[in-house]
C-alpha positions in Angstrom: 10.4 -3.1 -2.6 9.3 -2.4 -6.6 6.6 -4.3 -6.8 4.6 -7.1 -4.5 4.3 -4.1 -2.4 5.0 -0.7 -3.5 4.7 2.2 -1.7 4.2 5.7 -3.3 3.4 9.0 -1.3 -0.3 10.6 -2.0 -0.9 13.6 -0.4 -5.1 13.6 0.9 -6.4 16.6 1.9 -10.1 16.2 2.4 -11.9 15.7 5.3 -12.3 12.0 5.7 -15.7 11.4 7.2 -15.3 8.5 9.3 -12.6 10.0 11.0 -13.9 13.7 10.8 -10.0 15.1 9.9 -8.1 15.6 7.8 -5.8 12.5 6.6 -2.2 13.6 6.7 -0.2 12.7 3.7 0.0 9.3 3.8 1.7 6.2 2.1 -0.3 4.1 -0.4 0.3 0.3 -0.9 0.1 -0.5 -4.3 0.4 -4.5 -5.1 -1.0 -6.4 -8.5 -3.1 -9.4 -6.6 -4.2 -7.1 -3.7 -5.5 -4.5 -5.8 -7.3 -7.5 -7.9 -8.6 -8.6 -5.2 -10.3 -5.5 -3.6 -11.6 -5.0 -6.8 -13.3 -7.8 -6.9 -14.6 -7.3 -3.7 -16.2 -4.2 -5.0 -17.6 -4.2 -7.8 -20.8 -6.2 -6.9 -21.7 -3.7 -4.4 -20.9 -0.7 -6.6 -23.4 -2.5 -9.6 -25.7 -2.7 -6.4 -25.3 0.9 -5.7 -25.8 2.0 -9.8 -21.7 3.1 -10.3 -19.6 1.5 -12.8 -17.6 -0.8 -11.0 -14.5 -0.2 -13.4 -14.8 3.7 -12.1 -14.8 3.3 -8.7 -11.0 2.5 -7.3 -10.3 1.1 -3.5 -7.1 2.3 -2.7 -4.4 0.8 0.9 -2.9 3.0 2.7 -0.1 2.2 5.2 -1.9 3.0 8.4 -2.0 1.4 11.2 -5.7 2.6 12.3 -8.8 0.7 11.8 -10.3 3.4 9.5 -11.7 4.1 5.8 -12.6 7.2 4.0 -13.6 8.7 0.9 -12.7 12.3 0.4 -14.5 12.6 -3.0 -14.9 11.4 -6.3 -15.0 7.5 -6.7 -12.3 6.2 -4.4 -13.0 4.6 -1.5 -9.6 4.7 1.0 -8.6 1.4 3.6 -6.3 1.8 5.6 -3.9 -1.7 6.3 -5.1 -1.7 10.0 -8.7 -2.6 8.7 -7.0 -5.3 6.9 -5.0 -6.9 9.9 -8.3 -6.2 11.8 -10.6 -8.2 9.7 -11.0 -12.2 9.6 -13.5 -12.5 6.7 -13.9 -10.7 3.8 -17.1 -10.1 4.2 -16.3 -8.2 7.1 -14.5 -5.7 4.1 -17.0 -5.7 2.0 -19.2 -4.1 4.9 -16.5 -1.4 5.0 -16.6 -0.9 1.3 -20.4 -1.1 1.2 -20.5 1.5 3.7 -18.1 3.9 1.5 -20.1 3.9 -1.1 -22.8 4.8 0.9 -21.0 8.4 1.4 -20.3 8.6 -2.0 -23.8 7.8 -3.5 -25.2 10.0 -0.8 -22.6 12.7 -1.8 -22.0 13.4 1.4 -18.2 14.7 1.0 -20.1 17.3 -1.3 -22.7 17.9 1.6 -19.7 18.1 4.1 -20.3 22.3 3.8 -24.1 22.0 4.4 -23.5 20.7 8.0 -20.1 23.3 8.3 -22.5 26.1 7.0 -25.0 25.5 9.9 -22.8 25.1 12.7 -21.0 27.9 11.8 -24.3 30.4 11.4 -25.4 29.3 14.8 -21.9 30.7 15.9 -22.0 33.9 14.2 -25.2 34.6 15.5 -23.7 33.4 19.2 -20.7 35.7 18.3 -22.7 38.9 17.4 -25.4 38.4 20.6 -22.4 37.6 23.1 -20.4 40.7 21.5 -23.7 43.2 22.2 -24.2 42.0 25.6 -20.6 41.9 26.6 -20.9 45.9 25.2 -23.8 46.6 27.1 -21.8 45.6 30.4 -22.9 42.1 31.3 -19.6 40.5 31.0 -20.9 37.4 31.7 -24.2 36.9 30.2 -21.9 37.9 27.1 -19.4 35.0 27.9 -22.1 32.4 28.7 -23.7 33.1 25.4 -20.4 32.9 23.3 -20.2 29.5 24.9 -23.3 28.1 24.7 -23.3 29.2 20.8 -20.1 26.8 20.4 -21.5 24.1 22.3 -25.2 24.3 20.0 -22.7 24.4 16.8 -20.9 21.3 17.4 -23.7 19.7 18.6 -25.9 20.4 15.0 -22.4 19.5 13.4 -21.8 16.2 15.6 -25.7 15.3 14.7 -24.9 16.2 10.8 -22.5 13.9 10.9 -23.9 11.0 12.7 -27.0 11.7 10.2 -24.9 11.0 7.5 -23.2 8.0 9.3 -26.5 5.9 9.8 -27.5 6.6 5.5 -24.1 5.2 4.5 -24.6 2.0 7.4 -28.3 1.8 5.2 -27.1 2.2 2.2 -24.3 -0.4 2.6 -26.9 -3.0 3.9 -29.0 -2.3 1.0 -26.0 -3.2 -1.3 -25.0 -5.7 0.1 -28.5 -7.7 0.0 -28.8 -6.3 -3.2 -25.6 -8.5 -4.1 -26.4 -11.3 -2.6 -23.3 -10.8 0.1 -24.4 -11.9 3.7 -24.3 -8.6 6.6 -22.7 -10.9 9.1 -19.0 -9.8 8.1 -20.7 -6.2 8.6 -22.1 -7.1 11.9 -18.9 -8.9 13.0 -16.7 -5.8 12.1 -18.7 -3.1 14.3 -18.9 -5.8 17.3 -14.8 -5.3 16.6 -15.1 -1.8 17.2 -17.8 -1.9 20.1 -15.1 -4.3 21.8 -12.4 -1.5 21.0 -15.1 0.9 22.5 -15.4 -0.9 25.5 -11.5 -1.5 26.4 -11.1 2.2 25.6 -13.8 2.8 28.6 -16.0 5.1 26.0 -19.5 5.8 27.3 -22.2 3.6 25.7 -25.0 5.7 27.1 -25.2 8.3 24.7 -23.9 9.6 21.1 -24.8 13.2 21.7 -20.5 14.4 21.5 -19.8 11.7 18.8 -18.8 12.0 15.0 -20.2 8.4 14.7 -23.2 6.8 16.3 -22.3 4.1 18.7 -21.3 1.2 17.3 -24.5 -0.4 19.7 -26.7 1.2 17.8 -25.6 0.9 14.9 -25.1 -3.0 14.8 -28.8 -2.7 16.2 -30.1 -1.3 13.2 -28.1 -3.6 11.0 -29.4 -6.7 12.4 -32.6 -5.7 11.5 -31.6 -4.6 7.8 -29.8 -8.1 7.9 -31.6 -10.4 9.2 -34.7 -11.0 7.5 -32.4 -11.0 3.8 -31.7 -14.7 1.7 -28.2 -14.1 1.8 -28.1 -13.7 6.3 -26.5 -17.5 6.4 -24.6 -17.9 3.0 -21.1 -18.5 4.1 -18.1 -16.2 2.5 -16.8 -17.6 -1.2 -14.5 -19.7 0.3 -12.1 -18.9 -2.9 -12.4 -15.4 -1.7 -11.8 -16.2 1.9 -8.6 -18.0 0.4 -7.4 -15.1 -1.5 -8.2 -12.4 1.3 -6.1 -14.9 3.7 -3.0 -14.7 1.5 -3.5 -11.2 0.9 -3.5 -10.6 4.3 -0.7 -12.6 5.3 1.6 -11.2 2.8 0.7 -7.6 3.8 1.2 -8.6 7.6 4.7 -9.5 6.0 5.5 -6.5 3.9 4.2 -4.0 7.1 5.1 -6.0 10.3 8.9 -6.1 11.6 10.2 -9.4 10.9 10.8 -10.8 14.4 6.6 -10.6 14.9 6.0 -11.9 11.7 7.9 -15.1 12.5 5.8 -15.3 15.9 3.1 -15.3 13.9 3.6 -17.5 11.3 6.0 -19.6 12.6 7.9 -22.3 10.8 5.4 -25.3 11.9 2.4 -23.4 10.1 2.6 -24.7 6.1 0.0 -22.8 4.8 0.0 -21.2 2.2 -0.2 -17.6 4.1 2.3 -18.6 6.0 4.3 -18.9 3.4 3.7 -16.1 1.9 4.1 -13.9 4.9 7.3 -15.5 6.1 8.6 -14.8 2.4 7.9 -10.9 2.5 9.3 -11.1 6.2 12.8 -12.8 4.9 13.3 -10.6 2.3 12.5 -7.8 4.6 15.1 -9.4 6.6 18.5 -9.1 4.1 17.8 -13.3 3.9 17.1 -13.5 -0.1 17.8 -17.5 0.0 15.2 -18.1 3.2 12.8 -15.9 1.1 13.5 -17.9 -2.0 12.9 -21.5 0.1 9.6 -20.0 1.5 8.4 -18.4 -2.2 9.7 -22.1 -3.8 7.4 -23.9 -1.5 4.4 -21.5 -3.0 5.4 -22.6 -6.5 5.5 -26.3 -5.5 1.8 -26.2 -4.9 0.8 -23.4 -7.8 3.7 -23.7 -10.5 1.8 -20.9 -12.3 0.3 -18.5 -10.2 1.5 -15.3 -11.5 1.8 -13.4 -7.6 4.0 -16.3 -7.1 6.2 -16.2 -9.6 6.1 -12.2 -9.5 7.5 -12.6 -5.5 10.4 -14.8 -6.7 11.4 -12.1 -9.5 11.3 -9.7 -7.2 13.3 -11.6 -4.5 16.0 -12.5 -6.9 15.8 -9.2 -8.5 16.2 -6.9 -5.3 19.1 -9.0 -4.3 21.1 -8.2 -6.9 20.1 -11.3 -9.7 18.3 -9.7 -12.1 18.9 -12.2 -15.1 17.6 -15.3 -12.8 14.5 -12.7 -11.9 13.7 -12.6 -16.4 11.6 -15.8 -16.8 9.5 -15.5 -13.5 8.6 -12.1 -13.7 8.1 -12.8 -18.1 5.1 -15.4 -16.9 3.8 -13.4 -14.3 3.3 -11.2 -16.9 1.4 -13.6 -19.5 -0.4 -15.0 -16.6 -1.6 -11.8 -14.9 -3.3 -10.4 -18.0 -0.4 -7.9 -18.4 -0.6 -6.3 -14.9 0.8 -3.1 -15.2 2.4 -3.4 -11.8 4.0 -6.7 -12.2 5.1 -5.5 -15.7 6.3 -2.3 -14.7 8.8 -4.8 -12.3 9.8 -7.2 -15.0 10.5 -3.4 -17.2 12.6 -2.9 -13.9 14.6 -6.5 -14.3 15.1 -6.1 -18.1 16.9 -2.7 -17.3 19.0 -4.1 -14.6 20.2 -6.4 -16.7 22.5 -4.0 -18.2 22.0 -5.8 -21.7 21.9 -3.5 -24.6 19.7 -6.9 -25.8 17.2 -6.2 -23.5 16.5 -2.5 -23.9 13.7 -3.1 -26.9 11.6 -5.5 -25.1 12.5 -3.3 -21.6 10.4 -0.3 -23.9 7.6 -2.3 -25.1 6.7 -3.7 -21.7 7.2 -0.3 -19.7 5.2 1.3 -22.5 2.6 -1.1 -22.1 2.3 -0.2 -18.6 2.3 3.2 -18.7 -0.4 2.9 -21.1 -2.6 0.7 -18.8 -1.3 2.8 -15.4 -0.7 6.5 -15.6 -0.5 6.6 -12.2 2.8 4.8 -11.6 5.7 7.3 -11.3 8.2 4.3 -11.0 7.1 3.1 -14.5 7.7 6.6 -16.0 11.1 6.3 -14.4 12.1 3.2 -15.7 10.5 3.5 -19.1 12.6 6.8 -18.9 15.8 5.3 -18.3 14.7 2.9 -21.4 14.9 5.8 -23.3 17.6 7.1 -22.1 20.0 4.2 -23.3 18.6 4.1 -26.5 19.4 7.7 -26.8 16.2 9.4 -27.4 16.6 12.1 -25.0 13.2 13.3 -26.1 11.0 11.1 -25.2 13.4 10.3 -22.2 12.1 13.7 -21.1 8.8 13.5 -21.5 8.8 10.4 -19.2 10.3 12.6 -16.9 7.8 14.8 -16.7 5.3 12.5 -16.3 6.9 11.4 -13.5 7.5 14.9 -12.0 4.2 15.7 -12.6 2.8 12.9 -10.7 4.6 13.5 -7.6 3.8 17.1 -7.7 7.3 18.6 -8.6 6.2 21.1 -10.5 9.3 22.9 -11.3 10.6 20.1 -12.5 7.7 18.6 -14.2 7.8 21.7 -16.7 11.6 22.1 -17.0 11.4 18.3 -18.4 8.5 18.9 -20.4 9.6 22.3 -22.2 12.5 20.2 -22.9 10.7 17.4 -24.7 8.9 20.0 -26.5 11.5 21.6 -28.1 13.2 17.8 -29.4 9.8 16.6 -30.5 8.0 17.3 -33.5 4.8 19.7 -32.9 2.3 18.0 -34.8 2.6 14.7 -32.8 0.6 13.4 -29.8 4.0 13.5 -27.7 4.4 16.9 -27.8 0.9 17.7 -27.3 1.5 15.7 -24.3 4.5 17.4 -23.4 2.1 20.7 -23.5 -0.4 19.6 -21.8 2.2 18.8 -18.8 4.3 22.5 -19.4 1.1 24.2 -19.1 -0.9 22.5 -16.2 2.6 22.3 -14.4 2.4 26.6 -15.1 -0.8 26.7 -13.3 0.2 24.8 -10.5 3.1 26.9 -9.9 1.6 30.1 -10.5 -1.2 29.3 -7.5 1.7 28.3 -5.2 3.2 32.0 -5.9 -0.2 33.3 -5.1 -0.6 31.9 -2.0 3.0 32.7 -1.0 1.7 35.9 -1.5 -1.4 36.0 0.5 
């Protein structure tokens, strides 16, 4: 699927603190009125917590889990289990509160201080058990080796749970701070104390946990909670709306079809429903069952732009591109120019075939680009736009942006030396077109050094 949901592989590599490992490469979820949405969600906490709220990004991943991370900088990672999981949005904006805790507390940056400690108290272990072992007492030697690794996890385990109870504080201040109410917060970690208990996980004590127990931790939340103006203000319920469909819709995109159904079956009108039973038929191969259920979504909202962006993308993914033009053209106008939901209609205009089409097909892929770097299937499309116009110059440069994004190197620089030498020098496009040849160079010269190491 293009658009609504689109999926695009990010490779994550630090350590994600609430999960203490490292997140395997991973598949975002990238969708115009979810991304609005989370948004939303954040930026009164990050005011709250003193970052721009246009800096800091909240990013889906496809992911089962009930889990979220940060792994530096300003992005705060969700994975689409936490979604599912959730029945308020408050209960989110806990998550994201608590995010932001770890980065306002740098605490990916102070992720070495507590891997520096543990691992002194090993050395010193190492080199004691080593002398002893050499001095004949086997033994003593072996018990001291192992006692070292049991003290280092344990400082390293208590590092972490340190930093754990700052980012549940943190989040509780930011979320008085904005007015939000700490139930949702409270509700989520009695979700995951449940979990606890089901999984049989002794409650006694947090002594061999990353994460204190979520007991305690609701404990101290209550009392950061309680006592605030905003304890018993209900969720917006125009929020709670727009987190419903969200959800519903992702349910759709992520579930197998069959569950969806059992979910949302045919009696249930609402307007998730809908929703969620249109992704699910289209999902399905059933392009006129998804187009009944999107139709019914119009009915109510005749305007709503992630309405009329579902039925472009229905009619356009099952092979009707032209019919696809004039929903996806207002989703457009009435979306503020998403970038996403333009980058789609680019998609349509091109699948048209129309030599008519190809001028408007580059203004609105351009547009996107221009608005969302970050989009490799724009740079494909808008390099396709290019292409049939015939200017294999800029054609390639769009290549290599695309490359370059989904870290094909190689590639990346063969496309960009190419655009270089079509362009002319003193233009912003070729300076472009060097910047990509020359980062893509250092990228492939520290892949032959570690080859070589």
């Amino acid at each position: 699927m293009r658009n609504g949901f689109l999926r695009a592989a990010a490779a994550i590599t630090a350590a994600a603190l609430i999960a203490l490992q490292p997140a395997a490469a991973q598949s975002i979820l990238r969708d115009a009125e979810t991304e609005a949405l989370l948004d939303e969600m954040a930026a009164p906490l990050a005011k709250a917590a003193g970052l721009a709220p246009g800096n800091l990004d909240v990013v889906l991943i496809n992911d089962p889990s009930i889990n979220a991370f940060v792994v530096g900088g300003q992005t705060v990672y969700i994975h689409s289990g936490l979604i599912q999981a959730a029945d308020d949005a408050g209960e989110v904006q806990g998550v994201i509160a608590h995010e932001i805790g770890h980065i306002e507390g740098g605490h990916v940056i102070r992720f070495s201080e507590g891997m520096a400690t543990a691992t002194g108290i090993t050395l010193v272990s190492l080199l004691l058990g080593v002398a002893a072992i050499a001095a004949g007492a086997g033994d003593a030697g072996a018990g001291i080796l192992a006692a070292g690794q049991q003290a280092a996890m344990g400082k390293f385990l208590a590092f972490n749970r340190a930093q754990e109870n700052s980012a549940d504080a943190a989040g509780a201040r930011y979320m008085n701070a904005a007015g939000i109410s700490g139930r949702g917060s409270i509700d989520f970690f009695k979700k995951l104390q449940n979990q606890e208990f089901r999984l049989a996980i002794p409650q006694e004590d947090s002594y061999a946990r990353t994460h204190p127990l979520s007991g305690e931790r609701i404990a101290a939340l209550e009392g950061n909670f309680r006592n605030q103006p905003a304890w018993d203000k209900p969720t917006d319920p125009k929020l709670q709306a727009r987190f419903l469909r969200v959800k519903a819709k992702l349910e759709g995109f992520i579930q197998e079809p069959p569950q969806t159904m059992r979910d949302f079956p045919a009696s249930n009108t609402s307007v998730p429903a809908h929703y969620a039973r249109a992704y699910a038929w289209h999902r399905g191969a059933y392009p006129d069952k998804a187009v009944e259920e999107v139709n019914a979504l119009i009915a109510a909202d005749p305007h709503d732009p992630y309405f009329l962006e579902l039925k472009g993308q229905v009619l356009l993914e099952s092979g009707k591109p032209e019919e696809a033009l004039a929903p996806l053209r207002e989703a457009v106008e009435r979306s503020g120019g998403s970038p996403l939901i333009a980058t789609t209609f680019g998609h349509a205009l091109l699948a048209t075939e129309s030599p008519a089409n190809l001028d408007e097909a580059e203004r609105v892929l351009r547009r996107a680009v221009a608005r969302d770097r970050e989009n490799p299937f724009a740079w494909y499309s808008l390099g396709v736009a290019y292409a049939r116009k015939g200017d294999t110059a800029r054609a390639a440069l769009a290549t290599a942006e695309r490359h370059s994004l989904q870290g094909q190197h190689r590639l990346a620089l063969i496309s960009a030396e190419q655009a270089m030498g079509q362009i002319n020098s003193s233009s912003p496009d070729w300076l472009r077109a060097q910047d990509i040849a020359m980062a893509s160079r250092a990228e492939l010269e520290n892949e032959r050094g570690n080859r070589r190491r």
